[in-house]
C-alpha positions in Angstrom: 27.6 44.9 -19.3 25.2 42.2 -20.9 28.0 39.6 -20.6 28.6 40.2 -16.7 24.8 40.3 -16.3 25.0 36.6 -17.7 28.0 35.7 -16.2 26.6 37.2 -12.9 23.0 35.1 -13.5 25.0 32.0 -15.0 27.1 31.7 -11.3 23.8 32.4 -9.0 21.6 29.9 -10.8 24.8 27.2 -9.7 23.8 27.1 -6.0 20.1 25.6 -7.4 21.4 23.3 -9.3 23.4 21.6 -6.8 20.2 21.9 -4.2 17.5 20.3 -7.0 20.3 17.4 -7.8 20.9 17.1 -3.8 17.2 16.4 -3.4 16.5 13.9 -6.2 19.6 12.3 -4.8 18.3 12.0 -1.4 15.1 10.8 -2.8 17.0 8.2 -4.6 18.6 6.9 -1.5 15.5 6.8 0.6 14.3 4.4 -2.2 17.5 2.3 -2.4 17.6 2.6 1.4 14.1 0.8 1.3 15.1 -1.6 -1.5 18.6 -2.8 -0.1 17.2 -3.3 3.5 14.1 -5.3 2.2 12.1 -2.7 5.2 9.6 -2.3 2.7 6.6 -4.7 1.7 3.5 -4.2 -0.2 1.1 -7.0 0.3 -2.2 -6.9 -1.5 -5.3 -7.9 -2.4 -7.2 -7.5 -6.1 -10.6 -9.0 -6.6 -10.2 -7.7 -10.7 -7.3 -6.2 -11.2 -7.3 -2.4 -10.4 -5.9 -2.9 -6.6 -2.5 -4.9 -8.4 -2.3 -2.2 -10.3 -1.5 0.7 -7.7 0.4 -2.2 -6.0 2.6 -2.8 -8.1 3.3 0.8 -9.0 3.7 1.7 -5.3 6.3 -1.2 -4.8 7.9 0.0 -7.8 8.3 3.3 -6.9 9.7 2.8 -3.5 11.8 0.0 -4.1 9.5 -2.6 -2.2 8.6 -6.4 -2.4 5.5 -7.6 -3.2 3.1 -10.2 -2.0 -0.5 -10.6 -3.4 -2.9 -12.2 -1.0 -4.4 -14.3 -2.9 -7.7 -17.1 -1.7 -7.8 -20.3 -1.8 -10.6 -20.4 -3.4 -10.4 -17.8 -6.4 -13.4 -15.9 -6.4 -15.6 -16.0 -9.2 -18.1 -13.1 -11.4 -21.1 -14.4 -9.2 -18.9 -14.5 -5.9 -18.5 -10.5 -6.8 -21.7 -10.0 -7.5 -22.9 -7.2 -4.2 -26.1 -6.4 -5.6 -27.0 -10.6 -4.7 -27.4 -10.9 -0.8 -26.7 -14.5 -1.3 -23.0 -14.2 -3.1 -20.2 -15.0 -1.6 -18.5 -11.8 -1.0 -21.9 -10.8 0.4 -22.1 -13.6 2.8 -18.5 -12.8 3.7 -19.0 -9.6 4.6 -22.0 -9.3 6.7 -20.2 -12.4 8.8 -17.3 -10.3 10.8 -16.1 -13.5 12.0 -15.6 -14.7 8.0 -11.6 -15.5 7.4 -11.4 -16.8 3.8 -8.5 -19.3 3.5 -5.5 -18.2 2.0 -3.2 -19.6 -0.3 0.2 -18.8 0.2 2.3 -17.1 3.0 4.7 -14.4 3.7 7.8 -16.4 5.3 10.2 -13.6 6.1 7.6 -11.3 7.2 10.2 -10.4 10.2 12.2 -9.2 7.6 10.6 -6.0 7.4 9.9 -2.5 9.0 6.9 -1.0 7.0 4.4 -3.5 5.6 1.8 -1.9 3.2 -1.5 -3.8 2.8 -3.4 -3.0 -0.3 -7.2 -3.5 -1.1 -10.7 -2.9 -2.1 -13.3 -1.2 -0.4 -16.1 -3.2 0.0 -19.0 -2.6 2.1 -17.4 0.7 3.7 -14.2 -1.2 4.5 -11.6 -3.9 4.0 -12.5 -7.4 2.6 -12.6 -10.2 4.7 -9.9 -11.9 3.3 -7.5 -9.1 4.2 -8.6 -9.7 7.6 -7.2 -13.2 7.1 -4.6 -11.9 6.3 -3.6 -9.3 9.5 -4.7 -11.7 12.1 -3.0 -14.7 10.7 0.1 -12.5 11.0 -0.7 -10.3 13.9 2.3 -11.7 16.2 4.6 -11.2 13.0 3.2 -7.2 12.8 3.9 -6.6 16.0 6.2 -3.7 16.4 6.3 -2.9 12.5 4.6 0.2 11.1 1.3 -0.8 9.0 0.2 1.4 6.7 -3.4 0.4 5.1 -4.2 1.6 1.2 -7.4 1.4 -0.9 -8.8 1.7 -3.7 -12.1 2.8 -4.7 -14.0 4.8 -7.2 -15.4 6.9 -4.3 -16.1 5.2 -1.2 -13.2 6.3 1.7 -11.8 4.1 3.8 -14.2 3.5 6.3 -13.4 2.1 9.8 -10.9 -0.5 7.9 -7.7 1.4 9.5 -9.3 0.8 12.9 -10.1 -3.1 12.1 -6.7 -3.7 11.3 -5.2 -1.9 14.5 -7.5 -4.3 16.0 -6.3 -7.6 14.4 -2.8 -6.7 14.5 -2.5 -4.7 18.1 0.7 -4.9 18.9 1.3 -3.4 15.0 1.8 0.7 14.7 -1.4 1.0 11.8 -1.2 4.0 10.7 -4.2 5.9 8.9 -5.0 5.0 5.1 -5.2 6.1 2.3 -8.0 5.5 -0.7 -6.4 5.8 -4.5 -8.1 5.8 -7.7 -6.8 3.2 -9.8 -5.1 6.3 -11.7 -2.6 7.3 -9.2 0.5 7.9 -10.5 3.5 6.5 -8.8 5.1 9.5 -8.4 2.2 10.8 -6.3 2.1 6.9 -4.6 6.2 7.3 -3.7 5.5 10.9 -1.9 3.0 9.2 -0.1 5.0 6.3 1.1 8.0 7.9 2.1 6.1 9.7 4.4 6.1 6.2 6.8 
């Protein structure tokens, strides 16, 4: 009797099997799907580090490229300093008008579907630069799905989603997300494959 009871539990466990391995496969492919296509791109920008961090784990985990918006004109300790109304990150971002220069540029940009743009919060929304950024590019977004990321140790997104539906609005933006620099890319791919 015990050995039919195993037998019996050995044959009914079978049908799970197949379904777990069918979804980790199909998660697989949406990744390779993303990678192969080059649909996918994470562009970002990290003032000290933690925002390349969740970038690069994000592109990682869902098979993207990766571009990191970086300024002309690097920005120093003193440039990040908030709590001096006269720094330059300061001065940036009380002038909605600022668009810091940026070195660099994405050139197949029409190459892809989804672009992810990474960033700070500062001052309740996205940096100035990342502004550069979207409106520089804002006929090459047009019809692609924008999907807007943050990081922050507790400050949400702010209005930065709406900003960048502004400077891009012909682009699909689609509403953020904040991280902690902690995220895991497992929790960053569920998130993504979501666009």
């Amino acid at each position: 009797m015990k050995t039919r009871l195993h037998a019996l539990l050995a044959l009914a466990a079978l049908p799970l099997c197949g379904c777990a391995q069918d979804a980790s496969t199909t998660n697989q492919t949406d990744s390779a799907t993303m990678n192969s296509t080059n649909k996918a791109l994470v562009a970002y920008f990290s003032a000290t580090g933690t925002t390349k961090g969740v970038a690069e784990r994000l592109a990682a985990a869902i098979g993207a490229d990766l571009f990191e918006i970086v300024p002309e004109t690097p920005y120093t300790e003193a440039d990040l300093n908030w709590r001096d109304k006269q720094s330059r990150s300061t001065l940036e971002m009380n002038d909605r008008a600022s668009r810091p220069a940026i070195a660099g540029a994405v050139t197949n940009l029409a190459d892809y579907a989804t672009v992810f743009v990474g960033y700070p919060i500062w001052w309740y929304r996205e940096p100035s630069i990342v502004d550069t950024f979207v409106e520089s590019n804002a006929a090459a977004l047009a019809g692609k799905t924008v999907v807007p990321f943050a990081t922050s140790g507790g400050s949400g997104m702010g209005d930065s989603t709406a900003n960048l539906q502004a400077l891009a609005p012909e682009a699909k933006v689609k509403e953020g997300c904040r991280f902690r620099a902690s995220v895991s890319a497992d929790d960053l791919k569920k998130w993504a494959l979501e666009f």
